[in-house]
C-alpha positions in Angstrom: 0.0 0.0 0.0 1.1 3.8 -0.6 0.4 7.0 -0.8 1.0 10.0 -3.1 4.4 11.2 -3.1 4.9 14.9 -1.7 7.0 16.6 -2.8 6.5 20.2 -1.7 6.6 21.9 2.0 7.0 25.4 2.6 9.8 27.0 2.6 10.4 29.2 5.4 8.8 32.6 4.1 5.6 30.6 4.0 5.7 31.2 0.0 4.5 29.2 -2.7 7.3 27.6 -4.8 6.8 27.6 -8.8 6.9 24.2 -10.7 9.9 22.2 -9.4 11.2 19.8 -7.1 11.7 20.7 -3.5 15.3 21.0 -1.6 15.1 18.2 1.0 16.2 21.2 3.6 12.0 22.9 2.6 10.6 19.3 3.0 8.5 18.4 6.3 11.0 15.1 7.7 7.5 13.7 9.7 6.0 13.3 6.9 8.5 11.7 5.0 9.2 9.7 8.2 6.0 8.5 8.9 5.1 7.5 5.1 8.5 5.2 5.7 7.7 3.8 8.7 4.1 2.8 7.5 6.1 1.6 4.7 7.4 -1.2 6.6 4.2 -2.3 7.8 2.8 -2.6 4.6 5.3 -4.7 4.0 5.3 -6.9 7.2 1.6 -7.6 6.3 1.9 -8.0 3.1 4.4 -10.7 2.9 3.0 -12.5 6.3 -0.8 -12.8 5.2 -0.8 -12.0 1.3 2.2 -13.1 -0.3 3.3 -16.2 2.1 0.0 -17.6 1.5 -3.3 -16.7 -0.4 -5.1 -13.6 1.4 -8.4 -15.2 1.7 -6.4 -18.2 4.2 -7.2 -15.6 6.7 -10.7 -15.9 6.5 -10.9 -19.7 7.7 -10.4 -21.2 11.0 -6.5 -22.0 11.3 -5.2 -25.7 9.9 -3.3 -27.7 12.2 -0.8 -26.9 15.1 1.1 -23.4 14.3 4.7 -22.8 16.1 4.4 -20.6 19.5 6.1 -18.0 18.1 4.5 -17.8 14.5 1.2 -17.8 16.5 2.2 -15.2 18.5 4.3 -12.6 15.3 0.7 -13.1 13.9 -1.6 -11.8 16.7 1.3 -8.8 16.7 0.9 -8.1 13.5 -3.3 -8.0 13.4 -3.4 -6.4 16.5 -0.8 -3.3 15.9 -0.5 -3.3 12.6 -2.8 -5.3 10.2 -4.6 -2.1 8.7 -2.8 0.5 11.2 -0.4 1.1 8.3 -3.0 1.2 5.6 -5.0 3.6 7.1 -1.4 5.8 7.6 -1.3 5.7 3.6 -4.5 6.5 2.9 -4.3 9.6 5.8 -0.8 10.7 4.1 -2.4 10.4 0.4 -4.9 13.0 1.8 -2.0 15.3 2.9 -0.6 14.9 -0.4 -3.5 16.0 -2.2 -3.9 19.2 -0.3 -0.5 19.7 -1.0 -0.9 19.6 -4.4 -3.9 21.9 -4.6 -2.4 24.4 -2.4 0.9 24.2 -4.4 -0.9 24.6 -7.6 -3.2 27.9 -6.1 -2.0 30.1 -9.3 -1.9 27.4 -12.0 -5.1 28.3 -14.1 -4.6 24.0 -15.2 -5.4 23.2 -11.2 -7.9 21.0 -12.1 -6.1 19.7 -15.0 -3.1 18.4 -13.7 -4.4 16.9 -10.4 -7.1 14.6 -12.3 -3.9 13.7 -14.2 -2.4 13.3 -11.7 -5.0 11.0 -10.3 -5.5 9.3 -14.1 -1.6 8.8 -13.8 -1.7 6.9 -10.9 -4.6 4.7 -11.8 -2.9 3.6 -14.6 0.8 2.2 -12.5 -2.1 0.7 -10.4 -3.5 -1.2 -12.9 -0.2 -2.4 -14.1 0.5 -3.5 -10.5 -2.7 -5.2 -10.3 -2.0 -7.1 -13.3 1.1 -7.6 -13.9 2.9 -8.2 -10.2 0.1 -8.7 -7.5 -4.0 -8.6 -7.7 -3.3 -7.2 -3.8 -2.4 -3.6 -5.2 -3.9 -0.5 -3.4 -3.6 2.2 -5.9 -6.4 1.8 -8.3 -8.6 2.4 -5.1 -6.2 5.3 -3.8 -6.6 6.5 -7.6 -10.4 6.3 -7.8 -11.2 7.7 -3.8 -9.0 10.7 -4.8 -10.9 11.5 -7.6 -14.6 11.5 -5.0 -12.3 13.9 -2.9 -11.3 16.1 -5.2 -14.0 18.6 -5.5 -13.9 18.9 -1.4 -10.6 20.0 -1.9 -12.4 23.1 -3.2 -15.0 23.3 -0.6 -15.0 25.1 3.1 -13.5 22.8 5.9 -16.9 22.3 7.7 -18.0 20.3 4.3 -14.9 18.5 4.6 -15.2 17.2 8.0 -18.9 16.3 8.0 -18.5 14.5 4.8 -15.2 12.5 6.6 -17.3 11.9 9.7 -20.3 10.5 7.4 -17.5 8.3 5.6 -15.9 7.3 8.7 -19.5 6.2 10.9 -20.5 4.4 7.3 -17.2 2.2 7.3 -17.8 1.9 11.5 -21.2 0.7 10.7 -20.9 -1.2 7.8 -21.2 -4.5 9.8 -24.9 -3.7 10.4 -25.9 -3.3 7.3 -26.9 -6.3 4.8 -23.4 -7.5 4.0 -21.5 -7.7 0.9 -21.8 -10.4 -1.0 -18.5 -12.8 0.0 -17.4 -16.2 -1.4 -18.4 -19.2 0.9 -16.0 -21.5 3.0 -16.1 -23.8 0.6 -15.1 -21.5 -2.6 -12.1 -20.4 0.0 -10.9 -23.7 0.5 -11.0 -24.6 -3.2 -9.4 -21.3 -4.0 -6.6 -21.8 -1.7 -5.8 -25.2 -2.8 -5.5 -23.8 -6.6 -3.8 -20.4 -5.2 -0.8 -22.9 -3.9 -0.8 -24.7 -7.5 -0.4 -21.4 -9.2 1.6 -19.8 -7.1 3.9 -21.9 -6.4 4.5 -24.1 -9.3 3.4 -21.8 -12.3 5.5 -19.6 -14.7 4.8 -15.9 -15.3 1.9 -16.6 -17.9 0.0 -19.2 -15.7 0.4 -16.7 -13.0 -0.9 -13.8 -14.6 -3.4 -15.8 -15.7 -4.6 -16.7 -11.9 -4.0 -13.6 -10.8 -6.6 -12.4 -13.5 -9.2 -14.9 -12.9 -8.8 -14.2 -8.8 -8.9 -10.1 -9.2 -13.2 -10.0 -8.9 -13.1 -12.2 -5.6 -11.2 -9.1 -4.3 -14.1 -6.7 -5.1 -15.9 -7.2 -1.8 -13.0 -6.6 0.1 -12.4 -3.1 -1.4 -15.9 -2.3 -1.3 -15.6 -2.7 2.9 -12.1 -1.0 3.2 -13.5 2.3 0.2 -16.0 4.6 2.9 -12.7 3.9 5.4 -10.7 5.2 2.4 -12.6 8.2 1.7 -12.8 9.5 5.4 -9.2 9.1 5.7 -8.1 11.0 2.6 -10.5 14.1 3.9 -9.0 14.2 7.8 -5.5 14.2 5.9 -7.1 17.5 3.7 -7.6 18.7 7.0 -5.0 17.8 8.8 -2.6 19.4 6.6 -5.0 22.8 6.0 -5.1 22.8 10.0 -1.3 23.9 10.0 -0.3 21.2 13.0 2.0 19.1 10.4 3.5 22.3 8.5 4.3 23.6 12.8 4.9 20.4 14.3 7.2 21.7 17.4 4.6 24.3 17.9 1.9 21.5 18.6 4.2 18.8 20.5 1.4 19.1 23.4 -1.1 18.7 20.8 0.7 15.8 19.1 1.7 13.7 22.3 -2.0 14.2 23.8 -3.2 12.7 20.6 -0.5 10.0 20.6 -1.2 9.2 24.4 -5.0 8.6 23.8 -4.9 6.9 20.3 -2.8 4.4 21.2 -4.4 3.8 24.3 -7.5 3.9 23.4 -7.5 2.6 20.3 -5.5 -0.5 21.1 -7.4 -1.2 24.4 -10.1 -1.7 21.5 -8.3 -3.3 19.4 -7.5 -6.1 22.6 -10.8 -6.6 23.6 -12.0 -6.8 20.1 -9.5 -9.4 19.5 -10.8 -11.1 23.2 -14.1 -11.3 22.1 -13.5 -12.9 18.9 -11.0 -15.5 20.2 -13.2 -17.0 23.0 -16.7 -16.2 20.4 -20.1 -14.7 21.3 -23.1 -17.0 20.6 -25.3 -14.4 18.8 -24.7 -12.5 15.7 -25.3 -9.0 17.3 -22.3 -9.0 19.0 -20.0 -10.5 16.2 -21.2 -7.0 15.1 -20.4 -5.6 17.7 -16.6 -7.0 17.3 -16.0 -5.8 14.3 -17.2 -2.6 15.0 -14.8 -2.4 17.9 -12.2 -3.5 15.7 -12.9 -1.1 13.1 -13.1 1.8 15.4 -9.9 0.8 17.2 -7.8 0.4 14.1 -8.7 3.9 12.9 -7.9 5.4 16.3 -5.2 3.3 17.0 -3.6 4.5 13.2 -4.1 8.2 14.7 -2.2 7.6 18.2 0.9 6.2 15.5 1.2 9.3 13.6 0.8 11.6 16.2 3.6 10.0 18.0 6.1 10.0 14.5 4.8 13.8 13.9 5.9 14.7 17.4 8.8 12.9 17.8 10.3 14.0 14.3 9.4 17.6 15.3 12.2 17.3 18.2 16.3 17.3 17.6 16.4 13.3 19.6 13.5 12.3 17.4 14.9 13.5 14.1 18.1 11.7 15.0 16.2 8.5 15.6 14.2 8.5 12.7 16.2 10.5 9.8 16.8 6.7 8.4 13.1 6.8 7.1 12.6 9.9 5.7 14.6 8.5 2.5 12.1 5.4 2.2 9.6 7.6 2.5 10.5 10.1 -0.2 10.7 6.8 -2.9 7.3 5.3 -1.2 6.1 4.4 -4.5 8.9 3.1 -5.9 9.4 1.0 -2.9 6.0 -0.4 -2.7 5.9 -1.5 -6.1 9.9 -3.0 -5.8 8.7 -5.0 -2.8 6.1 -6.6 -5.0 8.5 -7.1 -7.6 10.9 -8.9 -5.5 8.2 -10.9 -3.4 6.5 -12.1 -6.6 10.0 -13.4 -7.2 10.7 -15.1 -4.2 7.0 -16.7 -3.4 5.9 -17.4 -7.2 6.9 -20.3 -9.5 8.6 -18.2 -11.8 11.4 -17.1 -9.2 12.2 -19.2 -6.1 8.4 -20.8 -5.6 8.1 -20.3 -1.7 4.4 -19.1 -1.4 2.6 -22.3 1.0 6.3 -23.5 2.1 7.0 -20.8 4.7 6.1 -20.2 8.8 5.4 -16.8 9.5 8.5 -16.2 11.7 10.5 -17.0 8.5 8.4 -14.4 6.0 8.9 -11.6 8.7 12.5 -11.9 8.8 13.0 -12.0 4.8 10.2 -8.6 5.1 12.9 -7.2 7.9 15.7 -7.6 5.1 14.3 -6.5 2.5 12.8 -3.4 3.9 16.7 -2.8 5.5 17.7 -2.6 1.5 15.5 -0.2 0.5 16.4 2.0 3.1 19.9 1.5 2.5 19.3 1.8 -2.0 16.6 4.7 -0.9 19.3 6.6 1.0 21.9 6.2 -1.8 19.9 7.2 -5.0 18.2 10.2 -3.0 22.3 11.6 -2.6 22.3 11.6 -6.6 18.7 11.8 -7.9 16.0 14.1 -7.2 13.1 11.9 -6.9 12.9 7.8 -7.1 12.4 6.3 -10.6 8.6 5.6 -10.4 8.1 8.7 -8.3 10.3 10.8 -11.7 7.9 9.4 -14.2 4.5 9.8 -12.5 5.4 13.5 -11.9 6.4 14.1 -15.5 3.4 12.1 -16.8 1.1 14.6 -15.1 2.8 18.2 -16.1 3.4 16.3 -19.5 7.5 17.0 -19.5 10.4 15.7 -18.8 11.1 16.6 -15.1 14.8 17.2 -14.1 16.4 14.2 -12.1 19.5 14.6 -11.1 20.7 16.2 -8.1 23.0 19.7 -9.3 
């Protein structure tokens, strides 16, 4: 999962720069930082739940005895971070948006350049989705932005009521009649000719899976998109509010936020996860579960980046999290390299590992990888202006070449 790149901050006269990239000394580092950092939990979940095995494995009770410590890495991982760092991208892509728009204040093609922007971006989804892994998150990133585009040009009050009305419609989606979703059995069928594919197959028989298994993943968008939507507004606002252009004004802000979000929203997140694992007889309070889930991921995403905000904002914090800011800056890039070199190492056409690995063993080859990108991030960021994927999409939209290397 990612989010837009952005790749303007205000200088320190508070001016708007002209067309151009952006000096790393003008860019905000919590920003940066926190796109990183969610960066690698896109990637712990990613290669844990959706590349070691097929995604919809989650979804059935589990099969035999599982290791102590796999058992335990996986109740980690849904608890603080399954969806956590999902929501962080679709917040940051919101930021990025309102970046844009205020960037692009005098440009009489506003309009123009951020639904190409948008069109851009739909189309690198699509080749993700296709071409390296049905999983891909930015055909949905592309089509939410283009619903909140026109708020961007609307007062803040609209805004926020149509992000709360988003938000209360993902919280309460479990009441409604629910989305139509393949049975146990179609699951267990489909995971037993996921592991074929996967694992034994050549590019062109797995494209050719991955095709046929894209519209089983259409319900599970359709629950994640109101989620989506409210996200990308409170990001509108959160930038338009000022608190993440003045971070070390609002540390008191920032760490009251941080204190109750994680609280809070992982003392939901625990019971929700209680409740569940020792099961409620009546189907009103599975309801109720998910909603507590559902609430407590959102909340518990919130208490996370107010804690990277503030602590970037300080000198000890900057120190402790520069490493990031790199990843960050190439999050696009990096997301679709990762699946690149998953596909390769858990498909049939590289190494054939996906079914063959515990969860323990995934994480660590997630750990690695994630360590290379920071270490190839930091390097090419020393030479280039913007990462490779990041270069192109930016030119694509203002329809020239954009200058890449560092002068």
């Amino acid at each position: 999962m990612v989010s837009t790149q952005i790749d303007w901050a205000p200088d320190t006269t508070g001016a708007l720069p002209a067309q151009g990239p952006v000096a790393p000394s003008s860019r905000i580092e919590g920003i940066d930082v926190l796109r990183g950092l969610a960066l690698f939990g896109v990637l712990a979940i990613n290669i844990v739940f959706e590349f070691r095995v097929s995604i919809f494995e989650q979804f059935l009770p589990p099969a035999g005895t599982i290791p102590a410590i796999d058992r335990a890495l996986s109740d980690v991982l849904a608890a603080a971070i399954e969806l956590k760092a999902l929501a962080l991208f679709s917040f940051l892509f919101g930021v990025g948006l309102a970046i844009q728009f205020d960037r692009l204040i005098n440009n009489p093609r506003r309009l123009t350049l951020l639904i190409r922007r948008l069109v851009v971006l739909l189309g690198i989804g699509a080749a993700h989705l296709f071409l390296l892994w049905n999983g891909d998150i930015l055909v949905e990133y592309a089509m939410a932005g283009l619903v909140v585009l026109p708020f961007l040009f609307g007062p803040r009050w609209l805004t926020l009521l149509v992000a709360a009305a988003s938000l209360v419609l993902f919280l309460t989606m479990p009441l409604l009649p629910p989305v139509v979703f393949p049975s146990h059995f179609w699951i267990f069928e489909h995971i037993a000719e996921a592991t074929r594919a996967y694992s034994d197959g050549g590019f062109l028989d797995v494209l050719a899976f991955r095709v046929r298994e894209i519209p089983a993943f259409f319900p599970l968008h359709v629950l994640i998109f109101p989620r989506t939507i409210a996200l990308f507004l409170f990001g509108v606002l959160a930038w338009r509010s000022g608190i993440l252009q003045r971070a070390s004004e609002h540390k008191s802000l920032l760490f009251s936020i941080a204190m109750g979000g994680v609280l809070f929203g992982g003392a939901l997140t625990v019971v929700a996860q209680e409740r569940d694992l020792f099961g409620w007889p009546s189907l009103g309070r599975a309801h109720e579960v998910m909603v507590e889930r559902r609430l407590g991921g959102v909340v518990l995403a919130a208490g996370y980046a107010a804690s990277i905000v503030g602590l970037a904002s300080v000198p000890a914090g900057q120190r402790m999290l520069a490493w990031a800011a790199p990843v960050g800056r190439m999050a696009l890039t990096n997301y679709l390299g990762q699946s690149l070199i998953l596909g390769w190492i858990f498909y049939g056409y590289g190494f054939g590992l996906f079914g063959k690995l515990s969860v323990s063993t995934a994480f660590t080859i997630g750990v690695v990888v994630y360590a290379m990108q920071a270490a190839i991030s930091a390097w090419w960021l020393g030479r280039y202006r913007y990462g490779p994927v990041e270069w192109l999409w930016r030119s694509l939209m203002y329809g020239s070449r954009q200058p890449m290397v560092q002068t």
